[in-house]
N, C-alpha and C positions, 0 to 999 in steps of 0.2 A: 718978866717970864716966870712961870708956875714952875713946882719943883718939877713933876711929871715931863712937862715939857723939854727941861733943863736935862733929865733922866735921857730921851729921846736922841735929844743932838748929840748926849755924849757916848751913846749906843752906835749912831752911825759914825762915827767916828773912829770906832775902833774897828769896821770893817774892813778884813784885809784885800788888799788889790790882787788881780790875777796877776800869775806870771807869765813876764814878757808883754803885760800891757802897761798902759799909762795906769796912774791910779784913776779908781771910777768911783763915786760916790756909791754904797751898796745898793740904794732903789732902784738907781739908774743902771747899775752892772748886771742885775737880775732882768731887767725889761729889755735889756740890746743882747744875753743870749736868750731869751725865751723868743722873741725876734727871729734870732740867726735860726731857730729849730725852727718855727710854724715857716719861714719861708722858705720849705722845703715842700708844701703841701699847700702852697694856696697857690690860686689861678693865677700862674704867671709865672716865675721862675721857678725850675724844677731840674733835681738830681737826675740829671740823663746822663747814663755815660760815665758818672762819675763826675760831673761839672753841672753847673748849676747852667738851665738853658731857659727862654722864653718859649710858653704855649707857642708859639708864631713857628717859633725854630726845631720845638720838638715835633707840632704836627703842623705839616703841611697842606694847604686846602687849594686846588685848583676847579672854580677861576676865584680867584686873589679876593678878601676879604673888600667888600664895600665897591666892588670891578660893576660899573654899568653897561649897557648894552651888551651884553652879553647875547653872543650869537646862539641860535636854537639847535646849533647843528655840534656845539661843545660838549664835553660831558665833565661831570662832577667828579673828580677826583682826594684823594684825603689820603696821603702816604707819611710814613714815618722813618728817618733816617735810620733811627736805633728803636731796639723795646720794640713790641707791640700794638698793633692796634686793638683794645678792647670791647668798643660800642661806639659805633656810628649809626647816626639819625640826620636823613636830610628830607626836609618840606619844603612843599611849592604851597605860596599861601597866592591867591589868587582869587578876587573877587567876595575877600572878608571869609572866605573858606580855606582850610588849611587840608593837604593830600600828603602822605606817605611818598615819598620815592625810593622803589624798589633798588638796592643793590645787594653787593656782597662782599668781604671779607677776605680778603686773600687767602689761603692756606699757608702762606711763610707769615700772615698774621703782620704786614710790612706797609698794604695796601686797601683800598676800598675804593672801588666803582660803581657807579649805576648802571643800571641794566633796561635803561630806557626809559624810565617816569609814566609809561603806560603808553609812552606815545614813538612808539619804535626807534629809539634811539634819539629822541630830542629834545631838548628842552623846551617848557612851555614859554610863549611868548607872550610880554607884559606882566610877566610874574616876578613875583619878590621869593626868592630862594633863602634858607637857613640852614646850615649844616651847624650840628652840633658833635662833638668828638672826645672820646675818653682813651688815652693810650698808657701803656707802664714799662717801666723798666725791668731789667731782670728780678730787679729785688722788690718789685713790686709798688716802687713809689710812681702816682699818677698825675696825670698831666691832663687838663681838659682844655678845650677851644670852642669857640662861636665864632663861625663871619656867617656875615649872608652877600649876597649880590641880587643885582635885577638883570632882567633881560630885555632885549630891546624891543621896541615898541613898534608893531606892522604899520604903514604909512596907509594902506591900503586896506579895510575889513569887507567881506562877505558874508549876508545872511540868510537864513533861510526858513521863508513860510510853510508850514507843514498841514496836511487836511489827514486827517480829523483831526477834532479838539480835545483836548484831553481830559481822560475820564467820562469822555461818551457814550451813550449807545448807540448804535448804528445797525444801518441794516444788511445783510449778505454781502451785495456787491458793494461796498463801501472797498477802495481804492487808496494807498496812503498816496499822495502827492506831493511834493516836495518844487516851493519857487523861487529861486536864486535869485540875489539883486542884483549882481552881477556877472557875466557871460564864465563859465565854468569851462577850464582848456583841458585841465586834468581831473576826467571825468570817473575816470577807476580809482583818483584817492579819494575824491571826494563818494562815491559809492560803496566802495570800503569803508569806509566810514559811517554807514547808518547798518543797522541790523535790524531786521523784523522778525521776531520770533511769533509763535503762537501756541495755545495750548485749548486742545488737543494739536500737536505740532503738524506743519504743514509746507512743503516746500514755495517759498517767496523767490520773484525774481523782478528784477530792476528795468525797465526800459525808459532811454531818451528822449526827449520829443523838444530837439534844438539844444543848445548850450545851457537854458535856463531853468529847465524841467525836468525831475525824476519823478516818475509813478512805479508803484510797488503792488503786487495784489500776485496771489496764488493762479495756478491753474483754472479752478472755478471757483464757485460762490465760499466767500466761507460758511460752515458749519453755525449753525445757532449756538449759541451761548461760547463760543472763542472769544477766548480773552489774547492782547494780541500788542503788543509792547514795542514800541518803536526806538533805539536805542541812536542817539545822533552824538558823533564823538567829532565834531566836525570843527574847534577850536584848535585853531592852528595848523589844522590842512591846508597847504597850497593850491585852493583852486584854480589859480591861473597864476603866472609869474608876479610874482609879490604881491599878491594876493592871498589872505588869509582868512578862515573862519572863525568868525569872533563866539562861538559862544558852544554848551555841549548841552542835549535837551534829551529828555525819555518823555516820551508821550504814551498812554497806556489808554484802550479803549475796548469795549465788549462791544462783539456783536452779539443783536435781539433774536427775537423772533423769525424765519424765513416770511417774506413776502413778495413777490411779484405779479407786474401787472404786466398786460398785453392789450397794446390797444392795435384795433384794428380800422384804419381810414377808412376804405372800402365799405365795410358794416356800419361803420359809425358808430363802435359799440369799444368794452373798455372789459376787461375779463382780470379782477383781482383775486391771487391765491395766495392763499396760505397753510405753509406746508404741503403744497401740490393740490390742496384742493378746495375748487369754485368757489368760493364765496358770494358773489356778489356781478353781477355784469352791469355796467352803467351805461346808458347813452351819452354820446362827444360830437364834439365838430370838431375836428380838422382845421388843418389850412386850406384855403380853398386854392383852385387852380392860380396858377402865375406866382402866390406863397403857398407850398406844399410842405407839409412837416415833413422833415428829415426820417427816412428809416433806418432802423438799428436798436443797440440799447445803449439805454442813457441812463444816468444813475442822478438821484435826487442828491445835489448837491448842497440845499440853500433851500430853506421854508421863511416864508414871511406872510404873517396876518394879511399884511395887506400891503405890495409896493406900487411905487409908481412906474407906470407905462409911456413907454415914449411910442410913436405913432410907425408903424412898417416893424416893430420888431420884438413886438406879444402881439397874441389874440386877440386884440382891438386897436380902435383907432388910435387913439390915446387923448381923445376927444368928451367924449360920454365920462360923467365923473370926473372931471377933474386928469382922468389917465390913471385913477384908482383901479388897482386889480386884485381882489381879494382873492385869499387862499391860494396862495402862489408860490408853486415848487418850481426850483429852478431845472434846470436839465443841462442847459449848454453854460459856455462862456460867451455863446454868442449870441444871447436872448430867447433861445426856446422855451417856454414855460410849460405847465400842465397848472392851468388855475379856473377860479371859479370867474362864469360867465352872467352876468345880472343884464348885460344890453342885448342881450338878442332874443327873439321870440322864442319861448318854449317849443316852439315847434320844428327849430333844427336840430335840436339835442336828437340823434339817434337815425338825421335822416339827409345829413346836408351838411356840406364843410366852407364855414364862410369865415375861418379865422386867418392870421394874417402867418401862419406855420408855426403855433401854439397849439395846444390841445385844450379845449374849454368844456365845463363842467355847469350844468346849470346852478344858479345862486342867485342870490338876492345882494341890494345895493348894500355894503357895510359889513357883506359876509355873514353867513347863517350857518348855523351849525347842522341843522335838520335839513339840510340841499346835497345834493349830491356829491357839491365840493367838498360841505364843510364837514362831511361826515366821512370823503377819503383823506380830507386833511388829518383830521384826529385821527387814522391809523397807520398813516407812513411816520417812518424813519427817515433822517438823513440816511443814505445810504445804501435805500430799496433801488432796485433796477425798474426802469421806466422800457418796455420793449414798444417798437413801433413794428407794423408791418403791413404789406398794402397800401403803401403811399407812392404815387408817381413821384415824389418829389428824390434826390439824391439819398447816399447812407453817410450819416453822419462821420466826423472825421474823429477818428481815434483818441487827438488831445482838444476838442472842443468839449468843455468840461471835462466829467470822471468817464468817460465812452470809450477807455482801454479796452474794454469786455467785445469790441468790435474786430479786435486782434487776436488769431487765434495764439496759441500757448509756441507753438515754434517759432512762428515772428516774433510774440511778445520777446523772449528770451533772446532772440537775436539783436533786441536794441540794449543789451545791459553791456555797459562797457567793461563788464568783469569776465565775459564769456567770447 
């Protein structure tokens, strides 16, 4: 051993002991109180009260740290026996996104509650919850906590197809529609649950059409250039008993230009406007007698180059080509078209209704753009109102495709289960 060394041992050595303890070597005396001070201020035991307590025991967190299935109908609570509560923070992390949950603070400063997570008093189901917590004592010594919990997991999910697409344009009567996968009992939470705004703003109202279908659309057309926001907070709505909405969506879409057409069976003729005025009259054929196109308006749901035809239910046989039907705007959900006609003689455009309750436009095989079709095709929208009138045939039914527009504004409103 070095002298220096020798100097060291006999240094601690003469270190005197506390009183009333054992003797402690002085390295080691110094490290068990600097010890006994910091454990007064780290996460875990803390001066409450005057007695040394566990975060667990000083703050309180209901429901119970690492608690699973957690019911949606519990709320988050975070109390303190003694001291203050200072700052609480609780998140719903859900779907790799994390949300704020709103509460408050007691006024005796004892307490803290949620104020319903956004979702009127519930918690979200299939979520992983965090609450984080800072409280003190009189004298100002603090105390922190962390639990989290999950909540239980629906056995049963609902979802829901929404028209339009999002970030579209569209045209006037463009209709929002909403298609459930499953039969919908409670119809006003789940309608509560979607919001349709617009701007320039516009009164929207909701109607029915069975358990499985909401359509939304104003009194009339909308306004050119509405911008027009679909807000769906439908994750964790009851739509039917134990049935849930798994997901929450905003969909946002302009409408274009004003356009409307008017076809007239009788005339055999097709009158497109814009902005109220004439453009353009086209020769058509019809459905002919025994298949009669439906009268009413119908709104362009679906544009396609070119689909295929099955035989009794478009404008042709589904024989000629293949059952190719180019330039083809949908109308119904139950095969009504307005498309381009290549199989028939030039000479019933304008003068003769031989189609199969379709409306047909002359064209060429493969679809032209210089034919009558192909050149209404380039200037609809999804979304244009398609009107018939002068057809022997029925008026089309309200929920066969977007043909709400067949329903005046006090029925419309009479199917919204919020009214």
């Amino acid at each position: 051993m070095n002298h220096a060394a020798k100097r060291t041992v006999a240094r601690a050595a003469t270190v005197p002991t506390w009183r009333g303890t054992a003797a402690v070597p002085g390295a080691l005396g110094v490290l068990a109180a600097l010890a006994a001070v910091l454990s007064g201020c780290a996460d875990g035991p803390s001066a409450f009260g005057g007695e040394h307590r566990s975060s667990e025991k000083a703050i309180r967190v209901t429901p119970r740290d690492g608690a699973r299935d957690v019911a949606p109908d519990d709320r988050v609570e975070v109390r303190v026996p003694d001291g203050r509560l200072k700052r609480v923070g609780v998140t719903r992390i859900e779907d790799a996104q994390e949300h704020r949950v709103p509460g408050r603070i007691a006024r005796d400063g004892r307490s803290w509650t949620s104020s319903g997570d956004g979702r009127k008093g519930r918690l979200g189901l299939a979520a992983t919850y965090r609450v984080d917590a800072v409280a003190a004592d009189g004298d100002g010594h603090e105390v922190t906590r962390r639990t989290t919990f999950t909540t239980a997991v629906p056995e049963h999910r609902f979802t829901a197809r929404v028209t339009p697409e999002n970030r579209s344009t569209v045209g006037t009567g463009m209709i929002v529609s909403f298609a459930f996968s499953r039969p919908v009992v409670d119809r006003a939470a789940v309608e509560r649950a979607i919001e349709v705004t617009a701007v320039p703003a516009v009164e929207v109202a909701g109607h029915w059409f069975g358990d499985g279908r909401l359509d939304l659309r104003p009194a009339g057309y909308w306004a050119p250039g509405t911008e027009v926001t679909v807000r769906t907070r439908l994750r964790d709505v009851e739509g039917a008993p134990g049935v849930y909405g798994s997901r929450d969506r905003t969909v946002v879409f302009r409408v274009g230009r004003s356009q409307t057409t008017l076809v007239d069976v009788a005339a055999h003729t097709m009158e497109v406007r814009r902005d109220g005025q004439l453009v353009a009259t086209v020769p058509v054929t019809a459905g002919r007698p025994g298949a009669e196109t439906y009268n009413g308006r119908m709104v362009v749901g679906a544009m396609d180059d070119v689909t295929r035809a099955k035989g009794g239910t478009v404008g042709c046989d589904g024989k000629r080509d293949g059952g190719a039907v180019p330039h083809a705007l949908r109308l119904t959900g139950s095969g009504v078209l307005l498309h381009g006609d290549h199989w028939s003689g030039d000479e019933v455009f304008g003068s003769a209704n031989v189609g199969h309750g379709c409306v047909g436009l002359r064209d060429v095989r493969g679809g032209g753009g210089d034919t009558p079709a192909g050149w209404f095709f380039d200037r609809t929208l999804v979304g244009d109102v398609i009107e018939v009138v002068n057809s022997r045939g029925r008026r089309v039914a309200p929920d066969d495709g977007l043909s709400g527009w067949n329903l005046g504004w006090k029925k419309w409103k009479a199917g919204s289960a919020l009214r």
